[in-house]
BATIRO-615411 format. One record per residue (C-alpha): residue in one letter; x, y, z. Coordinates in steps of 0.2 Angstrom, whole numbers, plus 2048, in hexadecimal, padded with zeros to 3 digits. Layout:
AXYZ
...
This chain:
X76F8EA17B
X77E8F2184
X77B8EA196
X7788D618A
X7878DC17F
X7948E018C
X79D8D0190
X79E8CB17E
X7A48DC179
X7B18DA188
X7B78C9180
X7B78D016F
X7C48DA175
X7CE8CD17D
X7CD8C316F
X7D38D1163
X7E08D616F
X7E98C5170
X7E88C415D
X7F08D515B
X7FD8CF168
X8058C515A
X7FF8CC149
X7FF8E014F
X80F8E6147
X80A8D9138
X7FA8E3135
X8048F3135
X80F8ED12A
X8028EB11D
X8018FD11C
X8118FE115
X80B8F4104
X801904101
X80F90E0FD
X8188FF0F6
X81F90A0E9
X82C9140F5
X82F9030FE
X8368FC0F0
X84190C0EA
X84690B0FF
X84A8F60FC
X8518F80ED
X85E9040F2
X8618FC100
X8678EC0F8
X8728F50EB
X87B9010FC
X87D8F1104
X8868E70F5
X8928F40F3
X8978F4106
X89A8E1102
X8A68E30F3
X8B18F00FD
X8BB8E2109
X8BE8D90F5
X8C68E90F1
X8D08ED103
X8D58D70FE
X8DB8DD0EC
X8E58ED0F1
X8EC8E4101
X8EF8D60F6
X8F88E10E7
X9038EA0F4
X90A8DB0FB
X90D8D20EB
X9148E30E6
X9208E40F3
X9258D20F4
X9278D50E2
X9328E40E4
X93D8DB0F2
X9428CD0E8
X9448D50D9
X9528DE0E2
X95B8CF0E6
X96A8CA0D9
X9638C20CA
X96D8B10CB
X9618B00DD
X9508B80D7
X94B8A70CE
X94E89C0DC
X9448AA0E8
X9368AD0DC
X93389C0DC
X9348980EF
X9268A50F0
X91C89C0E4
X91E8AA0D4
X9288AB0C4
X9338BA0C1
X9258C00B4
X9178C00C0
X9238CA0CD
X9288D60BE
X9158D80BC
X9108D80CF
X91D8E60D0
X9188F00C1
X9048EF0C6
X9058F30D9
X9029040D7
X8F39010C9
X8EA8F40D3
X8ED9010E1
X8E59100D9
X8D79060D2
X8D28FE0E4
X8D390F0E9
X8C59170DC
X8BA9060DD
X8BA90C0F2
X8B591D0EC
X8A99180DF
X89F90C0E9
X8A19160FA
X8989220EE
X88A9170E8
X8879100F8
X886924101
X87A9250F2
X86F9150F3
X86F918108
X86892A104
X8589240F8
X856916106
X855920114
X84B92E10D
X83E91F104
X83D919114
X83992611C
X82C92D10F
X824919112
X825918123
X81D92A126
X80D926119
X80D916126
X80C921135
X80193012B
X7F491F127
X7F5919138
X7F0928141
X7E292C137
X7DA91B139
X7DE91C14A
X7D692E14C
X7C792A142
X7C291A14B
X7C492415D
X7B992F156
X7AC921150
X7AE919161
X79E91916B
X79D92617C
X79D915186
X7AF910181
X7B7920185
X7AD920196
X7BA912199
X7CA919190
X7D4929196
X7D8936189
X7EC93418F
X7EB921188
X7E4927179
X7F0936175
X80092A178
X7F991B16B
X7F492A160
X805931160
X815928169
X80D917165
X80C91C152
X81E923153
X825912158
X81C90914A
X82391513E
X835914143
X834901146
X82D902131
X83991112C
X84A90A135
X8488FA13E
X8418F112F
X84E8F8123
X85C8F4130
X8568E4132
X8568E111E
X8668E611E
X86D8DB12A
X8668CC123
X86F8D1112
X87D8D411D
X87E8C4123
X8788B8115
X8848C2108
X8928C2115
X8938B0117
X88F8AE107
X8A08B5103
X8A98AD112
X8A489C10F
X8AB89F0FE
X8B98A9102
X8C089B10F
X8B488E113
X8C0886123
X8C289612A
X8B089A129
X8AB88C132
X8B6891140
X8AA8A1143
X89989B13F
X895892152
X8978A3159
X8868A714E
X87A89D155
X87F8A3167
X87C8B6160
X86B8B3159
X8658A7169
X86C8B7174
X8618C316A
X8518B9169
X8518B817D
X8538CC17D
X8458CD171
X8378C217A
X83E8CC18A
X83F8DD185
X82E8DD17C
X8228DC18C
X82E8E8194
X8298F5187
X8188F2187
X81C8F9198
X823907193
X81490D18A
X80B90A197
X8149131A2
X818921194
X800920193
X8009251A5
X80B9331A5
X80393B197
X7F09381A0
X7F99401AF
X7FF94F1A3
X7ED95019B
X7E39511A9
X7EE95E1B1
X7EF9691A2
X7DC96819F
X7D996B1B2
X7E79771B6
X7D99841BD
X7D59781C9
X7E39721CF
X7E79841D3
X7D898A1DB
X7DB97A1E6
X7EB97B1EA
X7F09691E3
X80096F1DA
X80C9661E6
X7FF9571E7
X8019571D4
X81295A1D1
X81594A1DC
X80B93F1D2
X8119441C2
X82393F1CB
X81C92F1D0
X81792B1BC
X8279331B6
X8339271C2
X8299181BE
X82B91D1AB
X83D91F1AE
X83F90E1B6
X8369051AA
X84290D19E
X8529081AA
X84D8F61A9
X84B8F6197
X85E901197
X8658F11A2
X85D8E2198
X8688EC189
X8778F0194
X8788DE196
X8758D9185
X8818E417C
X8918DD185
X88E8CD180
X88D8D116F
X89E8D816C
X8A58CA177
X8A08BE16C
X8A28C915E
X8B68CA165
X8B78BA167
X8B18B6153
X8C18C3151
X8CD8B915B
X8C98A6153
X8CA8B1140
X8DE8B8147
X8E18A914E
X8DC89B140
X8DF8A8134
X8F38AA137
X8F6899137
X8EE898126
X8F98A6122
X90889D12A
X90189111F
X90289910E
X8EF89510B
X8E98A610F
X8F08B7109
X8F18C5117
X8E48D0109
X8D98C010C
X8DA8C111E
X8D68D211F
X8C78D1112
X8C28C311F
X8C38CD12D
X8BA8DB126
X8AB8CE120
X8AC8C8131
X8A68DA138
X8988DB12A
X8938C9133
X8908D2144
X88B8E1140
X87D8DC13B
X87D8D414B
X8808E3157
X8728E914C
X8648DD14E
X8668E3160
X85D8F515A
X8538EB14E
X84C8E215B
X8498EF168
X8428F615B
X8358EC156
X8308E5166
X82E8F816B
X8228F915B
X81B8E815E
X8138ED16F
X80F8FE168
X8068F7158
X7FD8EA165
X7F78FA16C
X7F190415E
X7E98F5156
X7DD8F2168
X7D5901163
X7D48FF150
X7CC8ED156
X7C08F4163
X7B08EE15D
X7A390015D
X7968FB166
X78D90B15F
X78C90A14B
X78290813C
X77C8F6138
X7818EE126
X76D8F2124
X76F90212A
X76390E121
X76692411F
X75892C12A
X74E93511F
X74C949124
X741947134
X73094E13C
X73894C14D
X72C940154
X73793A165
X73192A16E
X73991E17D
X73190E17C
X73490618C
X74590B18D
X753904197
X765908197
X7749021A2
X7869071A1
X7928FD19B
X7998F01A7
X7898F61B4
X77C8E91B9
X7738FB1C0
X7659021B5
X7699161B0
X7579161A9
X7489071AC
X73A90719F
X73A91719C
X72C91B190
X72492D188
X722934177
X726945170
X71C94D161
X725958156
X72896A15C
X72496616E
X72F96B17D
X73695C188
X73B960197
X7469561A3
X74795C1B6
X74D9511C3
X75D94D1CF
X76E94A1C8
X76F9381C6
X75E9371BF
X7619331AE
X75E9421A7
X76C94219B
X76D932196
X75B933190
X762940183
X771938180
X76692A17A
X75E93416D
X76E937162
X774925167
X78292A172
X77F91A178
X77390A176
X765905180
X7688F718A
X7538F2187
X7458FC17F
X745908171
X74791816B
X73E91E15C
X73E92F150
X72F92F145
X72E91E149
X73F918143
X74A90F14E
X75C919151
X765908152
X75E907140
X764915138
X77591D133
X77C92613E
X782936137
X76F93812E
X769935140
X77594214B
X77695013C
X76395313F
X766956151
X76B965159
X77796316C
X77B96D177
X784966184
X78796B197
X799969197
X79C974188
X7AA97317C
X7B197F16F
X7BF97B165
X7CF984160
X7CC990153
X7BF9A1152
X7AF9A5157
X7A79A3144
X7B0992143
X7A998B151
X79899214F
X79798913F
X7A0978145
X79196F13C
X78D97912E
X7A097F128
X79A984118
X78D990120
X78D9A511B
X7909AE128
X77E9B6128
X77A9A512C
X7869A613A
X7809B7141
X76E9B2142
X7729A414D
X77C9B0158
X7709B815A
X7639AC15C
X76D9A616C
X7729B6172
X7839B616E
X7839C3160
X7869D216B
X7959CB178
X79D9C6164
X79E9D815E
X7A59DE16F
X7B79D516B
X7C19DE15F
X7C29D0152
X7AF9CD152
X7AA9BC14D
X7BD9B7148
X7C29B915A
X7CE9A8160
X7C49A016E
X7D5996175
X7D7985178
X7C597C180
X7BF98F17E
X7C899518D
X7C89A818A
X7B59A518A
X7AA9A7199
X79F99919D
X78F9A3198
X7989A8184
X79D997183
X78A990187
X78499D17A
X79299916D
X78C987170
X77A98B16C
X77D99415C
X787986155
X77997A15A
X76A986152
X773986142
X77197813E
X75C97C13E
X75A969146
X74B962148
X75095B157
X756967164
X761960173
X76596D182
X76E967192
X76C9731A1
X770980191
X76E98F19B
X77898A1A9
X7869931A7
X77B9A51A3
X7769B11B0
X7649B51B1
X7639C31A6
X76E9B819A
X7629A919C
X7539B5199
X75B9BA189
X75F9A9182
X7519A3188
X7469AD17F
X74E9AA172
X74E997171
X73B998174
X73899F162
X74499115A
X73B984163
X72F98515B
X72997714E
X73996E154
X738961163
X742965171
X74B95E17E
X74E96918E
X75996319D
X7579721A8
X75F9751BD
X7539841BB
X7409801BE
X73C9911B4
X74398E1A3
X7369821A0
X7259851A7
X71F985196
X72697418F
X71996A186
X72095C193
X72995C1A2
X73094B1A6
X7359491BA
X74393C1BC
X7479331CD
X7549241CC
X7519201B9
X73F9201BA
X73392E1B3
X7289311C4
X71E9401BF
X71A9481AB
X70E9551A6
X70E9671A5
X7139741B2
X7019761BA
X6FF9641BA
X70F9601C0
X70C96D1CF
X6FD9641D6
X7039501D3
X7129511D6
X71B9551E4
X72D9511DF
X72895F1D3
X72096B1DE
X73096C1EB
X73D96D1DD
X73297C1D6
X72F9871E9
X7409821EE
X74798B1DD
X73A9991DC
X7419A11EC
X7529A21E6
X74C9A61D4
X7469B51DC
X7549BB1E6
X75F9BB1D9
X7539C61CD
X7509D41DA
X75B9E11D1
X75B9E91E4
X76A9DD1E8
X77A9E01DF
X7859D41ED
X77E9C71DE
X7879CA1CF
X7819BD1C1
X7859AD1C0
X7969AB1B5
């Protein structure tokens, strides 16, 4: 199924990639209708802030306008009497109106003066329940996002994170996410407020002075054509970034997970200059995005200048013309910044959002991968198991690899027998028991527990009745306790002791002062190999499975160690069918089966004494390991400490 299923899965995710391309950011805005509530509150406030910024410059015309009358009032109202009439009337007043424009000056003045205060003070108010809505909406956007991204990587099948680096996946998970939350929590908002901004502001203009509004509005059209080309340029160049940002942070992973390594081999140097090489092209990337805005910004203010000079310069000839007051002029001028600031802002609003355009692109390619390992619509809970294991004709290819792994690989395991797997590395040891579990699919064939298909049944009913242990073993962050019972959290911790112990790691606990509640540091690092093998074999017997999984589980133990858990394992073995892959010939000369693997194919299978005398692939691995079996336990040799 995986090797027919590959180039349809790789078109699927074309094809979901190019529609996200244009309806990414949309999707994510859909999030926001979920706390639609606060959006509103953050809208809502929004509009009232912005109305009162737009009734200030009718306040600055009214008190401009008062003062002026006022003064002129006062100026002629000096004259002699016999010439005030004559002068009133030249400036197009009656004495009564210039006895009331001089005794209301100061009144009209004060009261300009509180309404600026009063809506300063509801807009500082209105701005505040905005910001913080917006904030509370964009953050429930971004908390929702993360944990639908987080859970579909980990319902992602093994064979998609064979391709994908764990850099990639860290940046989507948290830089990506960032963008599409301050895109939500600002850019949108910003963007809101422009459009008010420039619908209200014109709005007013064209009112206010319809001829010298007109004089303006050809500089609009040559604003918004200059930010549409920024926009369709910039947004490619920051679906760079974040690629660039992706390969950094793969580069910073790898190194912080393998710093041992790169020690013990010297490679700091080596390292140092390809996390350099990844940082400068990061920092070019971001240079070429800082000169596509260098260039923009300038023009902006040019043509925002030059809207300045056609307003002084139409504007004082209607002035010299007595059809516009100099507190109309000013309001104008004042409405002509609210006209392109909203202008200089769509800059941001757009850098913005093609930043979260690309990034939402990126998040939703993983939220559209299909899993090419899950349950079926039909899909049916396993019930509780015999163990009952059986390949039927089995054949497995990796994705994107015309190669077989395994080729009609066939054999049946009763309950409570021993399966053992022996052969070279790149025999297909492991996939056979990643199969098991559906870590992947087969490509052909079957594979059966008490005779159900896995690719039938739920997941979670199939994988909880198994119990892994892995070769490459993995602890997390937290104490010994917690990570003994990572399956069964709500087990006691009698529970937990018996499987300690039962895995020999009971005795090496109590030795550290905090017993079981000893921190075993990030990945288990203050660990050695052999206690983190052990811990790992506890958490998988606690779960009492009836399926049993072991890969090369005693690797990491010397051979008194490996005697010990050994032992052990061959009591809780019994009446469960197990699954031994083993570098060490000893460990399972008792198996109910011992499967011999060459190239994907089982060449040899049978018990040991069989095995000894049909098949010689068998009989070399066994003498060539016996000798060196032996060395190591003659007690007369202590040049050979035990195996870490």
């Amino acid at each position: 199924m995986l090797a027919h299923s590959a180039q349809p899965g790789m078109s699927r995710r074309r094809d979901a990639r190019a529609k996200t391309d244009n309806a990414a950011l949309g999707r994510a805005l859909r999030y926001l209708w979920r706390y639609r509530g606060v959006a509103a509150i953050a809208y809502a406030s929004l509009l009232v802030s912005t109305l009162a910024q737009l009734m200030v410059p009718q306040l600055v015309q009214a008190t401009i306008d008062a003062i002026t009358r006022g003064a002129l009032a006062h100026t002629l109202l000096q004259l002699p009497a016999a010439a005030q009439a004559s002068a009133a009337q030249r400036a197009g007043f009656t004495l009564e109106q210039l006895r009331v424009n001089q005794a209301n000056a100061e009144t009209w003045l004060i009261a300009a003066g509180i309404g600026v205060v009063g809506f300063a003070l509801m807009r500082g108010l209105f701005a505040f329940s905005q910001a913080y809505n917006a904030e509370r909406a964009s953050q429930g956007v971004a908390f929702d996002l993360r944990n639908a991204l987080f859970a579909k990587i980990q319902r992602l099948s093994f064979s998609y994170h064979d391709q994908t680096q764990t850099g990639q996946l860290m940046i989507r998970a948290t830089d990506d996410i960032e963008k599409v939350r301050l895109f939500i929590g600002q850019g949108l908002i910003l963007g809101l407020q422009a459009l008010i901004f420039l619908i209200g502001t014109l709005a007013i203009l064209l009112l206010t002075n319809f001829q010298l509004t007109l004089t303006v509005l050809p500089t609009l059209p040559l604003a918004l054509v200059l930010f549409m080309v920024f926009g369709a340029v910039s947004q490619p160049l920051f679906t760079r970034v974040q690629q660039k940002l992706s390969a950094l942070n793969t580069i910073l992973q790898e190194n912080l997970a393998g710093l041992r390594v790169v020690k013990a081999f010297v490679r700091e140097i080596s390292e140092q200059q390809k996390f350099n090489r990844a940082t400068d092209e990061l920092m070019q990337q971001h240079l070429v995005v800082s000169r596509i805005f260098s260039f923009l910004f300038p023009f902006v203010f040019l043509i925002a200048n030059l809207g300045q000079a056609i307003v002084l310069y139409f504007g004082s000839q209607q002035i010299l013309g007595g059809t516009l007051t100099l507190g109309e002029w000013q309001k104008f001028s004042l409405y002509l910044i609210f006209v392109f600031m909203p202008l200089g802002q769509l800059g941001m609003i757009i850098a913005q959002m093609a930043q979260a355009t690309a990034s939402a692109t990126r998040i939703f390619e993983i939220l559209a991968t299909p899993n090419e390992v899950g349950d079926k619509p039909d899909a049916r809970a396993l019930p509780p198991i015999q163990g009952n294991v059986a390949f039927e004709n089995v054949t497995f290819r990796y994705f994107g690899s015309t190669a077989p792994v395994l080729a009609q690989v066939s054999f049946d395991a009763r309950p409570g027998e021993t399966i053992a797997l022996l052969g070279a590395t790149g025999s297909g040891k492991t996939t056979i028991i990643n199969l098991i579990p559906r870590f992947y699919d087969v490509s052909e064939g079957r594979v059966l527990i008490d005779g159900n298909d896995v690719r039938a049944v739920k997941l979670d009913s199939l994988r909880s009745q198994i119990g892994i242990v892995l070769q490459d073993t993995t602890l997390f962050s937290g104490t010994l306790r917690d990570n003994i019972a990572f399956g069964r959290p709500d087990a006691t911790m009698e529970q937990v002791i018996a499987a300690a112990r039962a895995a020999a790691a009971h005795d090496f606990i109590l030795e550290f002062p905090q017993g079981y509640d000893t921190l075993v540091g990030e990945r288990g690092q203050t660990l050695s190999g052999g206690q983190k093998q052990r811990v790992a074999i506890a958490r998988a017997l606690l779960l009492d499975p009836r399926i049993l999984i072991l890969d090369d589980s005693t690797s990491s133990v010397d051979l008194a160690t490996e005697y010990q858990i050994q032992t052990a394992l061959d009591q809780l073995m019994r009446g469960r069918t197990s699954f031994v892959i083993a570098q060490r010939i000893s460990t399972v000369l008792n198996a109910d089966q011992i499967l011999v693997l060459d190239k994907g194919e089982i060449v040899a299978r049978g018990k040991h004494e069989e095995l000894m005398e049909t098949s010689p692939i068998y009989a070399e691995i066994y003498h060539s390991q016996l000798v060196g079996d032996l060395v190591l336990s003659v007690p007369s040799f202590p040049s050979f400490p035990a195996v870490p």
